[in-house]
C-alpha positions as MATLAB code, in Angstrom:
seq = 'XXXXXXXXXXXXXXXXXXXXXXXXXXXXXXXXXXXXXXXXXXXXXXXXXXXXXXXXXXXX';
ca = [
    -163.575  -82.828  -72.530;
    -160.202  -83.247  -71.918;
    -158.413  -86.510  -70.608;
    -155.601  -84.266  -69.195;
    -155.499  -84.053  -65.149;
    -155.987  -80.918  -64.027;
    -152.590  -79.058  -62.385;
    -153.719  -78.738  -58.681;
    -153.573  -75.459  -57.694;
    -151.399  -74.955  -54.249;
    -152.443  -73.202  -51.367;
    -150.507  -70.020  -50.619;
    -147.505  -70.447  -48.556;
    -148.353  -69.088  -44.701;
    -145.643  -66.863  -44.467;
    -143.175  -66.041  -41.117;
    -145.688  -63.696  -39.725;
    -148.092  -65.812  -39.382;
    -145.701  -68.304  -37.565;
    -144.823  -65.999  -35.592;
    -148.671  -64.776  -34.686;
    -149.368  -68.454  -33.817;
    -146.047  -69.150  -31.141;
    -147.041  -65.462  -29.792;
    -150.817  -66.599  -28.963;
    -149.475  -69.972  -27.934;
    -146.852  -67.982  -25.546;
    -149.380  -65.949  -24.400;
    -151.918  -68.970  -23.609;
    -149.345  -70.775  -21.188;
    -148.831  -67.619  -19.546;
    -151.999  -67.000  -19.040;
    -152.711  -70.868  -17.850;
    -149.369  -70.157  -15.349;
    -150.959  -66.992  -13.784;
    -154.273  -68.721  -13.196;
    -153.116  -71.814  -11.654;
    -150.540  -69.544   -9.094;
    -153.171  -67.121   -8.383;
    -155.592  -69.562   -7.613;
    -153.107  -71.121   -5.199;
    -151.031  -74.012   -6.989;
    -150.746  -77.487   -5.747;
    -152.791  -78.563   -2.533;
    -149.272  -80.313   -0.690;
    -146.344  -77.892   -1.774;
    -142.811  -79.972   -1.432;
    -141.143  -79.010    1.424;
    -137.257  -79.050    1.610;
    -135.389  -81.047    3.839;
    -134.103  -79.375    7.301;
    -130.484  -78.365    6.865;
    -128.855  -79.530    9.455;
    -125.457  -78.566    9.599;
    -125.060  -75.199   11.833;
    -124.280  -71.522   10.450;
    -121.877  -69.879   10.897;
    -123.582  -66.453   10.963;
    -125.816  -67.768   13.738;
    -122.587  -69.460   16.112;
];
């Protein structure tokens, strides 16, 4: 039996595909979340803009 630790052996290295794969599925997740929350209609009270005032000049 040897008193020698044992190298630890490394998992391999994830490569730039799989980087990519992840941010793609991520990407496609808030998308996805974005569609369904427009579709089913958004916020309850959408912010309405204030009432410009000043007169145009198309409509004078």
């Amino acid at each position: 039996m040897s008193t020698e630790p044992r190298p630890r052996s490394c998992p391999p290295a994830r490569d730039r595909g799989h980087r990519a794969t992840v941010l793609a599925a991520l990407l496609l997740a808030a998308s996805a979340a974005t569609l369904a929350y427009v579709l089913i209609g958004g916020p309850d009270d959408p912010v309405e803009l204030p009432a410009d005032d000043r007169p145009n000049a198309a409509q004078g």
